[in-house]
N, C-alpha and C positions, 0 to 999 in steps of 0.2 A: 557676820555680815560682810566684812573687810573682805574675805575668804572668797565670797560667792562673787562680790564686785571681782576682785582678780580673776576669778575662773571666766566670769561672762567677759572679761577685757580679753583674756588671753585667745579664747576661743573665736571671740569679732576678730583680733586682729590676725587669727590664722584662715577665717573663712572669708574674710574679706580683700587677704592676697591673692587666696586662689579666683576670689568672683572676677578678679582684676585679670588675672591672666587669663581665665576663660571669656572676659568679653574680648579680649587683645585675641583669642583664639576663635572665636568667633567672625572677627571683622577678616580673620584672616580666608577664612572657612565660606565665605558670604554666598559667592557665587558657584560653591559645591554645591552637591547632592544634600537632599535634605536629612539624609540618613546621616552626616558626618555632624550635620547641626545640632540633631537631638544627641550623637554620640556624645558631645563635644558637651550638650547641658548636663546629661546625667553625670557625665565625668567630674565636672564641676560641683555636682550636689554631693556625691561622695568624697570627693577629693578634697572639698572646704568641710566636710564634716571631721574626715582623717587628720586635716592639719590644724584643726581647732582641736583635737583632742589630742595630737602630738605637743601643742603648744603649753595643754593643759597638763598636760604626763611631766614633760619637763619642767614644770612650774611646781607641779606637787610633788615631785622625787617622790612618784611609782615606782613599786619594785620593778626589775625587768621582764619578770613573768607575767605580772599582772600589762604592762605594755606590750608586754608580745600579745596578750590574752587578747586586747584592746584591739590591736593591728590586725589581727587574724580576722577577726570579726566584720571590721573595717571592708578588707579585703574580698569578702566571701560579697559581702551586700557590694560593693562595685562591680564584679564580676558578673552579679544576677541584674545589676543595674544599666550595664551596658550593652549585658545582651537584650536583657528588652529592648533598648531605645533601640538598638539593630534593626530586631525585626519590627518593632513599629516604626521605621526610616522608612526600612522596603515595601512592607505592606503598601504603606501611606503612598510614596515614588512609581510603586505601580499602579495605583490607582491613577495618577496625576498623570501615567505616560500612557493608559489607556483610555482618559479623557483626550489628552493631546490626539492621541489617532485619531480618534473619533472626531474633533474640530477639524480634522483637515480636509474633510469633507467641504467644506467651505471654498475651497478652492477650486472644487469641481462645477462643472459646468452641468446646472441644475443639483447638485449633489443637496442632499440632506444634513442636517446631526440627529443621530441615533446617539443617545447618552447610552453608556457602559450598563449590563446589568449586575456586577459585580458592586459589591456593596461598599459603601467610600463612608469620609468623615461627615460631618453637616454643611464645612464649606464646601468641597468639592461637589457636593450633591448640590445648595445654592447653584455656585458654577455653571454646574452642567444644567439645571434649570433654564438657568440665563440664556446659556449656548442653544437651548433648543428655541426659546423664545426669539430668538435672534434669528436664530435657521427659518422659523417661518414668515419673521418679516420680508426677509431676503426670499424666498419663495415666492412670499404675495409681491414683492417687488419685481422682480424678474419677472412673473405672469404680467403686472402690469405694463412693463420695458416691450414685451412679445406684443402685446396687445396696442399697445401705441404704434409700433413701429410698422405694424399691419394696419394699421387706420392710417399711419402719416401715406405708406404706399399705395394703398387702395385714394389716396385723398389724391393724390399725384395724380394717380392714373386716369381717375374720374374726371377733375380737372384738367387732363391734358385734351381728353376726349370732348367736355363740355366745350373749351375755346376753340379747340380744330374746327370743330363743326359749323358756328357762328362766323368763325373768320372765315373757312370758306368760301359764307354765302355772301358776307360781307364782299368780298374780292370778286366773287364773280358778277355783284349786282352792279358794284364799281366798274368794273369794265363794261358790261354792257350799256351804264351810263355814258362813261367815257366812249366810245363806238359808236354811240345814237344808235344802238339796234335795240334799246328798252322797247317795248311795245306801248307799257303806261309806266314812264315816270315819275309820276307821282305819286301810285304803288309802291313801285322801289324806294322811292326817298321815305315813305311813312315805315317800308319793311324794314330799311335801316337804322332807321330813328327806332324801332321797338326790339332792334337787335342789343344797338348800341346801351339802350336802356338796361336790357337783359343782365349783357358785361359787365357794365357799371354797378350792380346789384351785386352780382359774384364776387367784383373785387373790393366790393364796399362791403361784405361778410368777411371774406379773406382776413381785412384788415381788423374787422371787430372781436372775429376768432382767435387773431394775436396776440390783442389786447386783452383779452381775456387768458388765454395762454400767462401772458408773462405778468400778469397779477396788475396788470396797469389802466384798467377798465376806470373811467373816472365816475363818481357819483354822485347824485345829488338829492338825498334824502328828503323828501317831504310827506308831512301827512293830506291823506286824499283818501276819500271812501273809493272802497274797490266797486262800487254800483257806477260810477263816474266812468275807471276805467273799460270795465267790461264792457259798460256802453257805448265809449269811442273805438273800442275793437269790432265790436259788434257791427258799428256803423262803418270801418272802413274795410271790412271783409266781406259785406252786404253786394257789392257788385260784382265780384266772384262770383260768390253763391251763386247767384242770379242766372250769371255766368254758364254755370255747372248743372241749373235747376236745382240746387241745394236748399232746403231751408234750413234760415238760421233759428234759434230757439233760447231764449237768454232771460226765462222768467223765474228763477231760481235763482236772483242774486240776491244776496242777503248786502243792505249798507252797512258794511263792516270796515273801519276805520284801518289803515296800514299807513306806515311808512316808510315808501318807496322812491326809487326814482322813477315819475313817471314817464320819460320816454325811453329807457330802459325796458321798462315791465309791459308798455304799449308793443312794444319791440317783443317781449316774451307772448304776449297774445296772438298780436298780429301774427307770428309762425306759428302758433297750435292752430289758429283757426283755419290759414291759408294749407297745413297741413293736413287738418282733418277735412276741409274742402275736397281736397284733390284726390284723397284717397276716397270717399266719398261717393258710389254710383247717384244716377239723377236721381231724383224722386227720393233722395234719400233724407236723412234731419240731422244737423249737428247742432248738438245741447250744447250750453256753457252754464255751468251753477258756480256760488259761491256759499261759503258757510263759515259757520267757527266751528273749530275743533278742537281737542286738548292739547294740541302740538301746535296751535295758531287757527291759521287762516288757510281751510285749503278753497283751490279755485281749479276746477273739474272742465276739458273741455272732450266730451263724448265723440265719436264718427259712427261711420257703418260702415267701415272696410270691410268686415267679414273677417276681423282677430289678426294679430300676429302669431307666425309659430311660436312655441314657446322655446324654441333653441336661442332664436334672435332677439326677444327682450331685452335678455342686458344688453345687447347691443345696439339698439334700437336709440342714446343720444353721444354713440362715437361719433367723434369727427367723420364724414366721408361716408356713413351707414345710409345706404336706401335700400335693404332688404333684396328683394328676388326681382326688384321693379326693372324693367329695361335705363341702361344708364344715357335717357335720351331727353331734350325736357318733353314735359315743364316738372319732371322730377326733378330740378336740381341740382346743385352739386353735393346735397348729402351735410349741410352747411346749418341748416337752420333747427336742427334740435339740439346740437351741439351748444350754439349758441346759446338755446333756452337755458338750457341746463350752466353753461358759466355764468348768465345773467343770475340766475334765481340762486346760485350759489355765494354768486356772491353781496346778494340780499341775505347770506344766513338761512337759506331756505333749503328744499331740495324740491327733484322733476322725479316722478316715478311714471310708470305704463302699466296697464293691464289688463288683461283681455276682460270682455262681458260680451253679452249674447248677441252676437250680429254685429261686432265689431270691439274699437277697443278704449280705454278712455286716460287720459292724461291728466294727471295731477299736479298741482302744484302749492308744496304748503308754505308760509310767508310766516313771519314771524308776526304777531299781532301787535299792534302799536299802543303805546303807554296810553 
């Protein structure tokens, strides 16, 4: 028993110098190639096996044959131990330097990641998982950057168009005021009083669209049956209509409990209705319904445009989108679906479109209130 305690001491304290010097080779090794690191552990698995059984030879006075016998054998399994870790370094380092190629694709402008088809270990393959899941956020991101950055232009340009035109008239009715060559001033003065009105409306979106933009929409949650709201939109889109020969149609509201902000959500109406108005020929009927559904509360409001293409759909609540329409009013600045969709979004909600038979219909689902 003595015998076997000395042999396991003698062999710890010979493989535990070498563990010593192989982590000291190791720290030294850190920022090599990973081929010298595995070199460096096999070397160590052998080399603390060699000097625990040197420690042990010396301790038992082995004949010398028998420790050369011992050494020999030692040596042969090091030799086949270091060549493995070799080529499992390289293997491994290739793999990892044809992952690297492959990420560098990232720095191209629109580029992809195509993971390697060469076969790798399980983290690298994790990895490269990642890198591709990554590559196509960055994809849908950039598509979304292109897509903004042509709605901010288009929003520019439509708006530089929308105020040239007003101010114009504005300046030229002004002068002819100022000159006494008006024929009926008092014409002018109502045309500029429903000019000015116009302006103030665009820049009073302007500013609600910012708001919305920068997450700073303020809120004020209450519960209200949506039969309530639909009915004050109903009623303040009623003289448009009238307007346009539109009938309004709003006998599919279900009193269904939400809670919203209601001048917020008056605000999200008010633009579906005044939208499906105008697009809208005379004689024509814009529905509004309400219902439940499994995903809440949706509220429907129908038109008779005669459908959107299907190219333009998803486009159809950017910033600045008014379709194929001329950019003149009382189309707008392209302002008021945008809007819908930050308001109901940020109710928790979403705005979808879709076509149906002689025109198209607008949704909007709410979260259902407790």
């Amino acid at each position: 028993m003595r015998d076997m305690l000395l042999i396991a001491l003698y062999a710890f304290a010979g493989a535990a110098a070498t563990g010593l010097a192989g982590a000291a080779a190791l720290r030294l090794v850190r920022r090599r190639s990973l081929t010298a690191s595995l070199a460096v552990v096999a070397a160590v698995g052998v080399v603390a096996m060699l000097a625990g059984t040197l420690a042990v030879a010396w301790a038992m006075f082995l004949s010398p044959h028998d420790l050369t016998v011992v050494t020999t054998v030692v040596a042969m399994a090091a030799v086949v131990s270091l060549a493995t870790a070799l080529v499992l370094g390289r293997w491994v380092v290739a793999r990892s330097r044809e992952l690297a190629v492959a990420a560098r694709s990232f720095g191209d402008d629109g580029g992809a990641f195509t993971a390697p088809h060469a076969p790798a270990t399980a983290e690298l393959e994790s990895l490269a998982e990642e890198l591709a899941a990554t590559s196509a956020k960055l994809a849908a991101s950039r598509e979304r950057e292109r897509t903004l950055e042509t709605s901010r232009r288009e929003l520019v340009a439509w708006i530089s168009h929308d105020l040239r035109t007003p101010l114009a008239g504005l300046r030229a009715m002004a002068e002819a005021l100022e000159d006494g060559v008006a024929a009926e001033p008092d014409r002018y003065l109502r045309q500029i009083r429903t000019e000015v009105e116009r302006l103030d409306g665009m820049v009073g979106d302007l500013f609600e669209l910012s708001r919305i933009h920068a997450g700073a929409l303020p809120l004020a949650p209450a519960r209200m049956s949506l039969y309530d709201l639909v009915g004050d939109a109903l009623a303040g889109a009623d003289p448009l209509a009238r307007e346009h020969g539109v009938r309004l149609v709003g006998d599919q509201v279900e009193p269904v409990p939400v809670e919203v902000d209601g001048k917020e959500m008056s605000r999200v109406l008010g633009n579906l209705l005044v939208n499906a108005i105008r697009r809208t020929p005379a004689d024509g009927t814009v529905a509004v319904a309400a219902r439940r559904a499994p995903g809440g509360v949706v509220v429907s409001v129908t038109d008779g445009c005669g459908g959107i293409p299907e190219e333009d759909l998803p486009r159809v609540f950017d910033t600045g989108w008014r379709g194929s329409h001329a950019r003149t009013p009382p189309a707008g600045a392209g302002l008021g679906l945008a809007i819908v969709r930050g308001i109901v979004e940020a109710h928790q909600g979403r705005a979808t479109v879709r076509n149906i038979p002689g025109g198209c219909r607008f949704e909007v689902t709410l979260p259902t209130a407790a």
